[in-house]
C-alpha positions in Angstrom: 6.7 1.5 -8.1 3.2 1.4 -6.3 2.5 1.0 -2.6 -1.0 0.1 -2.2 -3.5 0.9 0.0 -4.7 -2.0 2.1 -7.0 -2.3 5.3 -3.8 -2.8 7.6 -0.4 -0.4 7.7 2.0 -3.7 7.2 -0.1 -4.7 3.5 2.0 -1.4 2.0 5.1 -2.6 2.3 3.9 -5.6 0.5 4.7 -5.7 -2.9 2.2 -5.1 -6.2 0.8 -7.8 -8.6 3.3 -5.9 -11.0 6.1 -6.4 -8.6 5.9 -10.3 -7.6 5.1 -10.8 -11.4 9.0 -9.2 -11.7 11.4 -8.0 -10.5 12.3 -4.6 -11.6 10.1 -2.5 -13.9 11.6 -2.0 -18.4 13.4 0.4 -18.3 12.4 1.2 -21.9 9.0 1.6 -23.1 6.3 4.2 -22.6 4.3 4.9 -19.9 2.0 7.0 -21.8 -0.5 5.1 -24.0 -0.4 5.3 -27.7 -1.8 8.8 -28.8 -4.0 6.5 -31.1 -5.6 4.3 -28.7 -9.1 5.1 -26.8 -7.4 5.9 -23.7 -7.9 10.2 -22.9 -5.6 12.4 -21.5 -7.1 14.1 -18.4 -5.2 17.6 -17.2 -6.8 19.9 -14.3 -9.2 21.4 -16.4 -10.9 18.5 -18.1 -10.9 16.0 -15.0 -13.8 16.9 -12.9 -15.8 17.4 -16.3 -14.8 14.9 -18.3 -16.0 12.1 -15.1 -19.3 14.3 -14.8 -19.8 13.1 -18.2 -19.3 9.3 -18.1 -20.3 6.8 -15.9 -17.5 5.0 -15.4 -13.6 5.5 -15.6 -10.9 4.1 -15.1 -8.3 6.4 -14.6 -4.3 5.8 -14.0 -1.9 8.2 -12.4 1.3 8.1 -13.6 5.1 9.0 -14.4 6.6 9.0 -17.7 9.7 7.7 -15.7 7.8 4.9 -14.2 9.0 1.4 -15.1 5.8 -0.1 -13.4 4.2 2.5 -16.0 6.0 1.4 -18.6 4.9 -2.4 -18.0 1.5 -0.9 -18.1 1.1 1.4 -20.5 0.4 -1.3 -23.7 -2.2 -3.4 -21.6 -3.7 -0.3 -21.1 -4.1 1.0 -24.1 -5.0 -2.3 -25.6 -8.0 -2.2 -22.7 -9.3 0.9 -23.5 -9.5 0.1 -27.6 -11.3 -3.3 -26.6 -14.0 -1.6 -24.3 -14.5 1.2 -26.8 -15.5 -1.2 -29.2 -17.7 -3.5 -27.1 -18.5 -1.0 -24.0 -18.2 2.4 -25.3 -19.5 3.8 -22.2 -16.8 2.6 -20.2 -13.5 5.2 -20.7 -9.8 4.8 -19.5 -8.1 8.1 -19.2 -4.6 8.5 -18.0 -3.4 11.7 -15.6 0.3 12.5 -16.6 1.5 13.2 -12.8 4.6 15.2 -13.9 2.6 17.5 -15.6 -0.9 17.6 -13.1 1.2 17.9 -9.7 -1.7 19.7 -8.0 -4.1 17.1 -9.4 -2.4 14.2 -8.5 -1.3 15.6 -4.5 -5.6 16.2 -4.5 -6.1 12.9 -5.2 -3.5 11.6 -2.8 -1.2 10.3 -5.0 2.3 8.8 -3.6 3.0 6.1 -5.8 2.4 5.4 -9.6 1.3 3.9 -11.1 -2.3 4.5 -8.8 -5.8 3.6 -10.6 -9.0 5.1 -9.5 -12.5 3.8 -10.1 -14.3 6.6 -10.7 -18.7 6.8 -10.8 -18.9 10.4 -10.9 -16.3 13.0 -9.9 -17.2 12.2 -6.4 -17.3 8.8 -6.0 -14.2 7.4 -6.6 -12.3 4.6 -5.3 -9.4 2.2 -5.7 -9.0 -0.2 -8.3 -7.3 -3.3 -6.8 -7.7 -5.2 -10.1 -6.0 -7.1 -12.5 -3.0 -5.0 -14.5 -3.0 -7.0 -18.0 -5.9 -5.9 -20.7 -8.2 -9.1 -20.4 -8.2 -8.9 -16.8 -9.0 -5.2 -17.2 -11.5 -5.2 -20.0 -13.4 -8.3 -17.6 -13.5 -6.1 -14.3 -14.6 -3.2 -15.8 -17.3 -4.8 -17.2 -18.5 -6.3 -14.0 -18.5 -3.2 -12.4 -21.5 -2.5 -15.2 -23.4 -5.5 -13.5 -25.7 -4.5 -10.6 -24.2 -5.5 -7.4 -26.4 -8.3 -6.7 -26.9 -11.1 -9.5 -31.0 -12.6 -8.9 -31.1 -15.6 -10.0 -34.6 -17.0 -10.8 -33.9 -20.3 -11.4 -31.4 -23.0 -10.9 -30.3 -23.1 -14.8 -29.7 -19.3 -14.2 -28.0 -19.6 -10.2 -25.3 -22.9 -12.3 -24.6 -20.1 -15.3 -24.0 -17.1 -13.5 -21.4 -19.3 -10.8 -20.1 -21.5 -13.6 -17.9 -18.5 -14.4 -16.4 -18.0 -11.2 -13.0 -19.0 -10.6 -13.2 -17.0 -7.3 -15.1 -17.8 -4.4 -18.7 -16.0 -4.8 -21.2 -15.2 -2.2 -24.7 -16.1 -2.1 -28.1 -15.6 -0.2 -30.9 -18.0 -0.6 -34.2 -16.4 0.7 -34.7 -12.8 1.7 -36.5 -10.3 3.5 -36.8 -6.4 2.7 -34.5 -6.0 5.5 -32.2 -8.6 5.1 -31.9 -7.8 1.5 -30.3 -4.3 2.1 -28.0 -5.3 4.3 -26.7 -7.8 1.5 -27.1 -5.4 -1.1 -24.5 -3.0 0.9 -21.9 -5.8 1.6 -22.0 -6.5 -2.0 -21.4 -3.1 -3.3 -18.5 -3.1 -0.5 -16.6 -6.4 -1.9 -18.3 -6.1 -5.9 -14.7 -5.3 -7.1 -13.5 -9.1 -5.9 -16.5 -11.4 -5.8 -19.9 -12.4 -7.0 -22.7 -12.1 -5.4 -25.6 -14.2 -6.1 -29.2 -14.0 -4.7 -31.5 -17.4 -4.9 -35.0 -17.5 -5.5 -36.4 -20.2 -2.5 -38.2 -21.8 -5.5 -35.6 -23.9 -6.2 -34.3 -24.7 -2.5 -34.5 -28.4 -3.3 -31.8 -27.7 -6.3 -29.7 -26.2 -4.1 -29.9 -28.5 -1.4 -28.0 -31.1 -3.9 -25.9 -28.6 -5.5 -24.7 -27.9 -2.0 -24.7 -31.3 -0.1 -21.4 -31.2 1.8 -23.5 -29.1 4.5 -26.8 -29.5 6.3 -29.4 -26.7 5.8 -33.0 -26.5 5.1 -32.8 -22.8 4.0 -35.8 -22.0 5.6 -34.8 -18.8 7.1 -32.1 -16.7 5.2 -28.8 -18.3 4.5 -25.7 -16.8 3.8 -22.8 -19.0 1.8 -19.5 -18.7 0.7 -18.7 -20.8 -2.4 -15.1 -22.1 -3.3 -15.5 -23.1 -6.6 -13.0 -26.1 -6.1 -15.0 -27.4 -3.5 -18.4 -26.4 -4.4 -20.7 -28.9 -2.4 -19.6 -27.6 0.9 -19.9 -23.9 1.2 -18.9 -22.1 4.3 -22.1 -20.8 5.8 -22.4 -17.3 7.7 -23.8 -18.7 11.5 -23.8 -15.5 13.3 -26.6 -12.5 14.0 -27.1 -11.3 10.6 -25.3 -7.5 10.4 -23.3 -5.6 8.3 -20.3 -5.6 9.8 -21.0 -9.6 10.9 -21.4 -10.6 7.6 -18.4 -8.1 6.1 -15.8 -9.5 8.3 -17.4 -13.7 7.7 -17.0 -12.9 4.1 -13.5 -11.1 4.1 -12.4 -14.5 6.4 -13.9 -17.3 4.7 -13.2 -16.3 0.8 -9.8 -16.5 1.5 -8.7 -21.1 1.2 -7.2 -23.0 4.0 -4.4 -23.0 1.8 -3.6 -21.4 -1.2 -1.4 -19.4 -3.8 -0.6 -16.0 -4.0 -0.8 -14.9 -7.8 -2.6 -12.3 -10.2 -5.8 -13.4 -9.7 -5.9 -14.0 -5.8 -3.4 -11.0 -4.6 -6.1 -8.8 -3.6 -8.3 -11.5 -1.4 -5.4 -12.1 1.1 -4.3 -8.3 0.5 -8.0 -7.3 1.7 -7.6 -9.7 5.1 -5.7 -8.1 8.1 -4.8 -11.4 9.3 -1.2 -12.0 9.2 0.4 -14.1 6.0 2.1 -17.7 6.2 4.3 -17.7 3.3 5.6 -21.2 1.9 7.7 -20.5 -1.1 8.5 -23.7 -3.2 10.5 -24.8 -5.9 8.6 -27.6 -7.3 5.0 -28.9 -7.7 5.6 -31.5 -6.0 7.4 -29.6 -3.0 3.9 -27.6 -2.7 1.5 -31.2 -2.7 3.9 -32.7 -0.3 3.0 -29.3 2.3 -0.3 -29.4 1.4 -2.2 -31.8 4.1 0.3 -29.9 6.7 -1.2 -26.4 5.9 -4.6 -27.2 5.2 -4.6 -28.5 9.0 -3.2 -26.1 10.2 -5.0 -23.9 8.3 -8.2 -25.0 9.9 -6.6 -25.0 13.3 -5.8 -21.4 13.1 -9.0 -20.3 11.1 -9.7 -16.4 11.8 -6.0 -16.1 12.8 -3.4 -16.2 10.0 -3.7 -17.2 6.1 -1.4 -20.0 4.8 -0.2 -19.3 0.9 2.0 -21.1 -1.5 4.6 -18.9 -3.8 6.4 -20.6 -6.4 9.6 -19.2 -5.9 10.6 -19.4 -9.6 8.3 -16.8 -10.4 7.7 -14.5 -7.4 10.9 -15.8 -5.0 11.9 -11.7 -5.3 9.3 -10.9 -3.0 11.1 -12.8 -0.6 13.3 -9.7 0.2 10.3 -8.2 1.1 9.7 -10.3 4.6 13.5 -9.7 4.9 14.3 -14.0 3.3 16.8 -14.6 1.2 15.3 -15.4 -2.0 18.0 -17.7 -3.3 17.4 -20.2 -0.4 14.1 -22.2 -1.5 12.2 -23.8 -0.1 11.7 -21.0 3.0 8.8 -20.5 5.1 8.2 -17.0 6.7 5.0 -15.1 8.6 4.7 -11.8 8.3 2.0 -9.7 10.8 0.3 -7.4 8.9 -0.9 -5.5 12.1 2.6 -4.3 13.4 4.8 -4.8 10.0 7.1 -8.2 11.3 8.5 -10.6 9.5 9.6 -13.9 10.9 11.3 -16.8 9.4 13.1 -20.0 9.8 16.8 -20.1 9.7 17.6 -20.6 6.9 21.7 -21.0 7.1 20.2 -23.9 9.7 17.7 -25.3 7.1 19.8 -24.4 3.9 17.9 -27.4 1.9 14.4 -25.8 3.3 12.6 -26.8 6.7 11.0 -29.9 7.1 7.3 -29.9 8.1 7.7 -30.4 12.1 10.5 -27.5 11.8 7.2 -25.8 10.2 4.8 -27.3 12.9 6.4 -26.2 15.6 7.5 -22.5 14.4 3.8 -21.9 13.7 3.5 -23.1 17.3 6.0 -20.5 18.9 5.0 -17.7 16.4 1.3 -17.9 17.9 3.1 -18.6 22.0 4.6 -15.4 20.9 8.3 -17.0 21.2 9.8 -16.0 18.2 11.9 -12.8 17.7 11.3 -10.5 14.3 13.4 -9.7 12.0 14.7 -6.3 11.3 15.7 -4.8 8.5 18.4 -1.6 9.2 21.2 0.1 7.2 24.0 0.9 9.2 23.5 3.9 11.8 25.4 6.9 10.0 28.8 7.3 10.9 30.6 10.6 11.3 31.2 12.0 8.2 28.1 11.0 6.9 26.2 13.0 10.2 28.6 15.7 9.2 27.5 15.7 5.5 24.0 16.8 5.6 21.9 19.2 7.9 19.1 16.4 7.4 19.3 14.0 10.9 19.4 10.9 9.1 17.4 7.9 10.5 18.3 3.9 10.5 15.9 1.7 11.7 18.2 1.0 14.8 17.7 4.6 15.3 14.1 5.8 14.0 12.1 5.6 17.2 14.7 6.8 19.6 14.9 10.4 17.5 10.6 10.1 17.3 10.3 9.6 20.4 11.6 12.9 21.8 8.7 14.3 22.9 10.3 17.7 23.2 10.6 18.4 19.9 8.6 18.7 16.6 9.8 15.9 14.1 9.1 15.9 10.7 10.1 12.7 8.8 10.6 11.9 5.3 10.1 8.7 4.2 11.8 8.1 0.7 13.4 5.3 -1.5 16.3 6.2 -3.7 15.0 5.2 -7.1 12.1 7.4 -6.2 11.8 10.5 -8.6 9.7 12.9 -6.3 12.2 11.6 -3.6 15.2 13.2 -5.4 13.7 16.1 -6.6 12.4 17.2 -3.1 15.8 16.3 -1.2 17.6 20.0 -1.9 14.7 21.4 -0.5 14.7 19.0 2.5 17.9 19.9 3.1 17.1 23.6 3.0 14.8 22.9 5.6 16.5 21.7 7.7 19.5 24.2 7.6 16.5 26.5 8.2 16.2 25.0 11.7 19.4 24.1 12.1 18.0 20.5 12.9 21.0 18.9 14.3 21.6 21.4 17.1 21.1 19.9 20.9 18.6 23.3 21.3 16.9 23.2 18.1 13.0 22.6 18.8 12.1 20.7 15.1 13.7 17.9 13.6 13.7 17.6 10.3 14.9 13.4 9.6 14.7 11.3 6.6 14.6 8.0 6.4 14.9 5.0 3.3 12.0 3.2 3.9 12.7 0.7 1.4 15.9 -0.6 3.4 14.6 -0.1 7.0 11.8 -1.6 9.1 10.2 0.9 11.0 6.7 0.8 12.3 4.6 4.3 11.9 1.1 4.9 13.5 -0.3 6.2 9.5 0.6 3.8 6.6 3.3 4.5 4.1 1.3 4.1 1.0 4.0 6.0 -1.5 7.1 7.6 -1.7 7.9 10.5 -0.2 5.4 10.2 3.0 5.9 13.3 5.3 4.8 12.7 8.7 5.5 15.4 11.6 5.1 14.5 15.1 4.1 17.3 17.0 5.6 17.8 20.9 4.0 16.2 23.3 1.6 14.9 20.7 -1.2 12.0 21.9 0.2 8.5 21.7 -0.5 6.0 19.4 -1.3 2.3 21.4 0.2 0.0 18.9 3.4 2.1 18.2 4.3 4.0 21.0 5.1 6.7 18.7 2.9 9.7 18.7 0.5 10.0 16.1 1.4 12.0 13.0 0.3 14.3 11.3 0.5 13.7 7.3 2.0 16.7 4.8 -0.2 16.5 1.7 0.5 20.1 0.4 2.9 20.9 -2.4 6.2 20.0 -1.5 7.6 23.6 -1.5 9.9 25.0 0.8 7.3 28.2 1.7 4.6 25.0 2.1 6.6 23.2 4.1 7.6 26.0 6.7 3.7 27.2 7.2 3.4 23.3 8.0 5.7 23.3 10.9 4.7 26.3 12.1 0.9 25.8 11.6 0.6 22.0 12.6 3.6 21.6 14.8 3.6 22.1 19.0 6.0 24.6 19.5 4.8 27.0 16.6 8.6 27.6 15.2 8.7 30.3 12.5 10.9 29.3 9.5 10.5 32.7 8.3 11.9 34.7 11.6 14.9 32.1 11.7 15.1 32.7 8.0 15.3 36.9 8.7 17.3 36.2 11.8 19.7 34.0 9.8 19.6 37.4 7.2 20.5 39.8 10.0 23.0 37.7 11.2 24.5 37.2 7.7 24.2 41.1 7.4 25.9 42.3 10.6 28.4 39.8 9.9 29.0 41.5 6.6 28.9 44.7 8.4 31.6 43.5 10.8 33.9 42.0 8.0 33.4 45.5 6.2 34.1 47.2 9.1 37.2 45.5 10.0 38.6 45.5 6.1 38.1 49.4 6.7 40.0 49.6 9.5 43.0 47.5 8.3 43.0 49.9 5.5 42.9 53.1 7.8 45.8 51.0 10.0 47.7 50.9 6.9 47.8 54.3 5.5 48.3 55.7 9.0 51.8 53.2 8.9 52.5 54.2 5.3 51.6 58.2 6.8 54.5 57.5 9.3 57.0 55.7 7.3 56.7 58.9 5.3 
């Protein structure tokens, strides 16, 4: 399973398109494409090359094991023959991340599967698109297009946006200067929207196309166009910057109130403003909440998002913002910005809240009188402390062992059905025999921690599975956490690697090796000692036997 990348820590715990589509990846399949299809087979030594070479790639990381792969893999292939035959300068390639460990740990790989957009070996970035082969094939030609569509006329401006099922961004007039600063937010959001640029020649056409609002466009204008309501635009009413007009557009494109599915996941993924979920059984359950969230909506504009999720297809992600995903209809708000999930009652409202049970939660969520809900297993008990040299961690008690200043802590943050997860926990466990981690006077820490089952807030985002964070001693502090700010492992995830780590990046400078030649001597003189003594006995007994004689 994938954790993506978002603009806030609390979006990776959030689950994928993939995931809300279903609930568990095949388990049969392959994750590989079909040997036959266009898509290539990258390794270390063709990568850098082979994206030299061609203008743009797509290119997936994955594991054969992978049932998010698995889902994949077909659409995939099925892209790559499609664009091959009408694009042929457009390649998928696929990176086999069982294979290309150093490749993939390069590329900062912690979750498969993980696309990249690649122009060039060195710009590459994330593809935050859709997963099935239409959706594909459609992005990737877009990403052909230049950033900014000119449209000359009005015929032209009504065929480019008559397309769009998204909202699209437009400028109508232009200056040199004003027209680089769109050009650069357009190349920053080309992945997700249109752009569109209007020629002041046909101002009067616009002026009915858009009539909802009141604008003469005689000075640069800046509009965000829902396609559903199309005659009243949001317009950009601030000092015209890059950031200004960056943060208007990642606000306004997302609706009052809308849906969360495959083709709108990544516009309320991209906002950091928290999420108001409403999951709903029935069309008609979703129209009757309507009028209360779009006014609400607009009453909070700029502070949280209101979506619908029909809980018959994505009520799993419910577990996510810790709901219970068999009691529909639930409302729940999750703040992206510290990772907490709050939600009605639902043994009190088993038959779903009504809308002034709604209202007024909204209401104490934003008087800040509403307590989160935590997700924790169980704190260990005995024999489970006593089982492993790793300290294990619960939520209930993650930030009491991180915050010990004193000491260097270096976390792992795992799921179970994680592959790398498993194959790294004997050498976790080494490690942290190695430093005898448990012990009142040992100076590092080595903890693990199932992030999957416990809600923990970290300064870095958890993007994959394992994460290794070490805080160093007396590190700085992190505002929004309290914790002190780690510092990521991205090495290979070797037990010789992982001891120059400590000792490198952590406070107190611990040598694994010396404690691992100390633990040698130790083991040595202990030998000596046993030898010593088995000698003795022996000499004891023949001296008896010498006298019994």
């Amino acid at each position: 399973m994938k954790f993506w990348k978002f603009s806030s820590q609390a979006l990776a715990t959030l689950l994928s398109v993939v995931t809300l589509a279903q609930a568990s990846g095949p388990t049969d399949g392959e994750a590989a494409a079909d040997p036959n299809s266009a898509v290539v087979k990258l390794t270390t030594a063709t990568f850098k090359t082979f994206l030299d070479e061609n203008p743009l790639v797509l290119a997936e990381f994955f594991a054969p094991w992978c049932g998010y792969c698995k889902l994949l893999g077909p659409e995939f292939s099925k892209a790559a023959d499609s664009l091959n035959e009408s694009h042929p300068n457009i390649k998928l390639a696929q990176i086999d991340c069982t294979e290309e460990e150093q490749l993939c740990l390069e590329h900062g790989i912690r979750g498969y599967p993980t696309l990249k957009l690649a122009r060039g070996s060195e710009a590459t970035e994330d593809y935050d698109g859709p997963r099935e082969a239409d959706g594909i094939v459609d992005y990737m030609i877009k990403q052909t297009l230049p950033a900014v569509q000119e449209a000359a006329t009005l015929i032209a401006f009504n065929e480019l946006a008559s397309h769009e099922t998204k909202p699209y961004v437009v400028q109508i007039g232009s200056t040199s200067e004003t027209s680089e600063i769109f050009e650069k937010v357009a190349k920053q959001f080309r992945k997700d929207h249109l752009f569109l640029s209007a020629d002041k020649s046909f101002v009067d056409g616009l002026k009915k196309k858009f009539s909802g609002i009141k604008n003469d466009f005689k000075k640069p204008t800046y509009l965000v166009v829902h396609p559903d309501n199309d005659k009243e635009p949001i317009v950009f009413d601030e000092e015209l910057s890059l950031e200004a007009l960056s943060e208007f557009i990642k606000r306004e494109v997302v609706p009052l109130f809308g849906d969360i599915n495959g083709d709108t996941y990544m516009t309320y993924m991209a906002s950091p403003l928290p999420l108001a979920y409403y999951f709903y059984n029935t069309k008609d359950q979703r129209a009757d909440v309507a009028p209360l969230f779009t006014k609400l909506g607009k009453e909070f504009r700029g502070k949280i998002n209101f979506v619908g999720l029909d809980a018959s297809l994505f009520g799993k992600h419910a577990e996510t913002i810790n709901m219970n995903p068999e009691i529909t209809p639930l409302f729940a708000i999750h703040t992206t910005s510290n990772d907490k999930k709050y939600g009605v009652n639902q043994t009190e409202f088993p038959e779903g809240p009504s809308q002034k049970v709604i209202e007024k939660f909204v209401r104490d969520y934003f008087a800040d009188k509403l307590s989160p809900i935590i997700k924790s297993q169980p704190l260990p008990t005995e024999e489970e402390i006593a089982s492993t040299p790793v300290v294990q961690l619960v939520a209930h008690n993650h930030d009491d062992v991180v915050k010990d200043v004193t000491k260097d802590v270096f976390v792992k943050y795992y799921a179970p059905w994680c592959g790398h997860c498993k194959k790294l926990a004997p050498t976790w466990e080494e490690l942290a025999e190695l430093y005898d981690s448990k012990n009142a006077d040992s100076q590092v820490v080595i903890a693990n921690l199932d992030h999957s089952s416990n809600d923990v807030t970290t300064p870095v985002q958890i993007e994959g599975y394992p994460t290794l964070l070490l805080y160093p001693a007396n590190g700085e502090i992190d505002e929004k956490t309290g914790l002190r700010t780690p510092i990521v492992f991205s090495d290979n995830r070797e037990l010789e690697s992982l001891i120059k780590f400590i000792k490198e990046k952590g406070a107190h400078g611990v040598d694994g090796h010396e404690l691992k030649s100390r633990q040698v001597e130790i083991e040595e003189e202990d030998e000596e000692t046993l030898v010593d003594k088995v000698e003795e006995v022996l000499e004891e007994a023949k001296e008896v036997e010498h006298d019994e004689l």
